[in-house]
N, C-alpha and C positions, 0 to 999 in steps of 0.2 A: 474561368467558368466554374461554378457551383455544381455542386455535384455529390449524389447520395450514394456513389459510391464509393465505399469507406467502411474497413472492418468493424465490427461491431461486438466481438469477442464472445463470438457464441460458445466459446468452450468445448469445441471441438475442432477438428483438425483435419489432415490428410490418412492418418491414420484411423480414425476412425468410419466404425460399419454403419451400415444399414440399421441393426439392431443398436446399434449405440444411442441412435439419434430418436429413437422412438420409447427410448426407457420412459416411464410415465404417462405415455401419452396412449389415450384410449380411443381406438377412431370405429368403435362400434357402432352401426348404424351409420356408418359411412360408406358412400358409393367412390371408386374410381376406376379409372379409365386409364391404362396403361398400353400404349402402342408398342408393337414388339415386346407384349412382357412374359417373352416364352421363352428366350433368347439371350446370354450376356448379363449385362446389368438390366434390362429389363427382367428376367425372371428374378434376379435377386432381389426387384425394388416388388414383384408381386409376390414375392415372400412375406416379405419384410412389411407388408400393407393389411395382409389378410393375419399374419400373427400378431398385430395391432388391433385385428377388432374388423376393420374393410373389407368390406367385399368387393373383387377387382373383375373387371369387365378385360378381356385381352383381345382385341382383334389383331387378324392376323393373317397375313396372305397365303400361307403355309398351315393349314387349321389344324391338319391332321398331327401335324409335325408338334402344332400348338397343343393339342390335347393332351399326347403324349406326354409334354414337357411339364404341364401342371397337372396331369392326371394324382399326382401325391398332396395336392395341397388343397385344403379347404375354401369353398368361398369365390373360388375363382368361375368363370364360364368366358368361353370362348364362343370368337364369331368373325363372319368374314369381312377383310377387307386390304386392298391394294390401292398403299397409299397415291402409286405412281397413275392410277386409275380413277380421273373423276367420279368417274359412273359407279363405281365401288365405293367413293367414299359417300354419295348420295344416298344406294341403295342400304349402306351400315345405317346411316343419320337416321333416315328413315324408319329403320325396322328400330332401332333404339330411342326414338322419339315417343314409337305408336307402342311403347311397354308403358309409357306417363312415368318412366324413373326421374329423378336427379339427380345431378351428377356435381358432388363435393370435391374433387379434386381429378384433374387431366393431367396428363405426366405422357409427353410428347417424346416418345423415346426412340423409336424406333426410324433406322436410320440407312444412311448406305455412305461406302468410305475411298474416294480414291478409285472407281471403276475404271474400265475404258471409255469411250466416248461413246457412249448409250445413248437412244432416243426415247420416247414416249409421248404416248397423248401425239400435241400436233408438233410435234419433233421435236418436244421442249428436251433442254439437257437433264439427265435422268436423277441428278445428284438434286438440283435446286427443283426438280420438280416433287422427289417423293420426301427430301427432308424439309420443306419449305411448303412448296405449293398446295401438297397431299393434306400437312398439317394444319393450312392456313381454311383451307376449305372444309376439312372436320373440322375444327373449333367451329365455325362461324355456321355449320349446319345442325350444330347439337346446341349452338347459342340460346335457344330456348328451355335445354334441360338442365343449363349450368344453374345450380344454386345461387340465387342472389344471399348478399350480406353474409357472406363468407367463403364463398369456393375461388379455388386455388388453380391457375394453369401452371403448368411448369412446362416450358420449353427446353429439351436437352442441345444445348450447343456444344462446344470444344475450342481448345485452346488452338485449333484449327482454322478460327476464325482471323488469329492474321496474318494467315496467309494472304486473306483479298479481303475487298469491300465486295460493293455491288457493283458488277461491270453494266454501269447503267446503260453503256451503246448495246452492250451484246451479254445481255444475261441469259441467255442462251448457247453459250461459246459456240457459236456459227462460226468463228476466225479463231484460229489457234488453239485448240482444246488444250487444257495441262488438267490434269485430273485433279493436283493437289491443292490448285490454285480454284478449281471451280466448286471442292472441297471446301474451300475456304469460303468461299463465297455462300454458300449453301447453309454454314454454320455461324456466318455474319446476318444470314437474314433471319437465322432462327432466334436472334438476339434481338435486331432491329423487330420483329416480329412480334417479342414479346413487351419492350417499351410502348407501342404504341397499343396493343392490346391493353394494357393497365391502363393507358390512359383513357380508353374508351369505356372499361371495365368499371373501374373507384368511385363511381356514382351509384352504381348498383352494388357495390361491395365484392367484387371480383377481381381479384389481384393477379398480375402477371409476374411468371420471373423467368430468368434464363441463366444457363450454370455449365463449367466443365466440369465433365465427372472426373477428370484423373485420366492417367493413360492406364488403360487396362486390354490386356490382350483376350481379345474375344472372338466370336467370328462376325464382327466388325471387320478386322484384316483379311475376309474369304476373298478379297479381287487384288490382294497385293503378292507377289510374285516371295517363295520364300526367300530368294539373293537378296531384294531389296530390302526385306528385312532385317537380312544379317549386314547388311552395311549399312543401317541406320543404328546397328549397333543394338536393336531390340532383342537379337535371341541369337542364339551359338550355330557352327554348323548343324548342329545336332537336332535344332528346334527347342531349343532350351532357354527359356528365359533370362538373360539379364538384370541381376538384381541392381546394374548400374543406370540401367535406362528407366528405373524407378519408378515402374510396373505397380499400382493399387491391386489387390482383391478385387474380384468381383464384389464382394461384400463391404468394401469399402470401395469401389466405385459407384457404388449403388447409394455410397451417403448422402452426398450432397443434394441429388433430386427429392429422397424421402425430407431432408430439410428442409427443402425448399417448400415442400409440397404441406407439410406439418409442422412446422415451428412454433411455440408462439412467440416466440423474439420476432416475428417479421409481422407479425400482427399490425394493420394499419401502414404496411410497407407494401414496394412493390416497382417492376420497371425495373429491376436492379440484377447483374449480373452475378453469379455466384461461384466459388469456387474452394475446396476444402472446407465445407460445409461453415461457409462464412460468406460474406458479402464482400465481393474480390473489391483491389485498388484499382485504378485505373493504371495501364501498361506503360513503363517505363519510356522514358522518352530513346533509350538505347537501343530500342528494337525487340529487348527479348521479351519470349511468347508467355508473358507470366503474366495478371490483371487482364482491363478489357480496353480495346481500340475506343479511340472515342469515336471513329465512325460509326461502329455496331451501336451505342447507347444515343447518337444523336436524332432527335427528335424530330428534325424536319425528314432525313432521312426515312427514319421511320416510316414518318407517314405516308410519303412516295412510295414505300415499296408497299405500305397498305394497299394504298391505290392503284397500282399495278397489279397485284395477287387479285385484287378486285374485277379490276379489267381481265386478267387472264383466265381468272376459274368463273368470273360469272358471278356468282357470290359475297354477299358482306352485309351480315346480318343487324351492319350499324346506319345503313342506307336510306 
């Protein structure tokens, strides 16, 4: 099988920031939309957007928490919403629809990791419903303020993704909850998500991409237990990071989406997963979690779970 998955020698790496990836590049007069961008690599990529010229839009279920967080930085404005919350994502589309903006780049960041077994909505599991579902029904309700012939979605997934595909009997883990595996699942569809979004998109000039930012320790790990952490070998008794389990910046977690989101090496690209601010391989036939599953980029895939997100939220602004 062919496939555009395939470095492309952007000249940048794992080491590389946020600010590395936007040297030259002037996004004045540009709108985005950054979920969770209060928070982690979210707040670093709305840094990193608005000292580019951007003005960043941050909703956020926690507003006040959100204000706070950007109260220092220019350009930014805050507003509410829950992703895990239909009704919130409608009432955001909404109130952001009836301002007549447009919206030059989405950057789908905001996320949940490994919880217990959470409900929400009508009992969906709370992992594939706020990183997946939440995201799948804003885009497709703001679908009218995306910028044709040139805006950008960037979906953040993780190398999280193979752990699972799509438990197509029970994407709900109704049987057997495992957090990491439903984890996996969640950040597989944030992927298949983004393929079939470009493919719907690249007639109107609207490009999808999907990317691991790096493992960076943020409060992403707020539902994991500190023991388990220190037996995965991420941080010392102490809480002290391991420079062996090869921990990114926030600043350089935060590369790879502003890439994604701003490049022009991906000009006329799209559908493609990403990773060290490069356009990853596809994963080893050995198992290890490095490139991308060919389940995640497969396109029949894809489009079923379009179809489904459809069926479940209601919504699909391609109908």
């Amino acid at each position: 099988m062919t496939t555009a998955q395939h470095r492309i020698g952007s000249g940048f790496g794992a080491d590389s920031t946020a600010e590395d990836v936007l040297k030259g590049i002037d996004l004045s007069g540009k709108l985005a939309l950054v979920t969770g961008g209060y928070s982690g690599l979210g707040l670093e990529t709305t840094r990193a957007l608005t000292e580019a010229g951007a003005r960043v839009v941050v909703p956020a279920r926690r507003r006040t928490v959100a204000e706070e967080a950007v109260a220092g930085i220019d350009g930014v404005e805050v507003d509410e919403l829950d992703l895990g919350d239909l009704e919130s994502v409608r009432a955001f589309a909404e109130r952001f629809l009836a301002s007549g903006r447009t919206l030059d780049i989405v950057i789908n960041n905001a996320g949940i990791m490994a919880c217990p077994e959470t409900r929400v909505g009508p009992g969906w599991e709370a992992q594939f419903a706020t990183n997946h579902l939440g995201h799948y029904a804003l885009v497709n309700r703001l679908w009218p303020a995306i910028e044709p012939g040139g805006a950008r979605i960037v979906a953040v997934s993780s190398a999280g993704h193979h752990y699972s595909g799509i438990r197509w009997d029970d994407v709900h883990w109704r049987n057997g909850y495992d957090k990491w595996e439903a984890y996996g699942q969640a950040k597989t569809a944030n992927v298949l998500f983004a393929v079939h979004l470009d493919r719907l998109g690249r007639e109107s000039g609207v490009r999808a991409f999907s990317l691991h930012p790096g493992g960076i320790l943020t409060p992403l790990q707020r539902h994991l237990p500190k023991q388990e952490m220190v037996d995965r070998g991420w941080i010392d008794e102490d809480g002290t990071p391991l420079n062996p389990a090869g921990f990114k910046t926030p600043e350089q977690g935060a590369a790879t989406q502003v890439w994604a989101a701003t490049s022009p090496r991906l000009d006329g690209m799209g559908g493609v997963y990403c990773e060290d601010c490069d356009i990853a391989e596809p994963a080893p036939a050995d198992g290890a979690r490095v490139g991308v599953r060919d389940y995640a980029t497969d396109p029949g895939q894809a489009a079923r779970l379009w179809d489904l997100s459809a069926e479940l939220t209601g919504v699909n602004a391609f109908a």
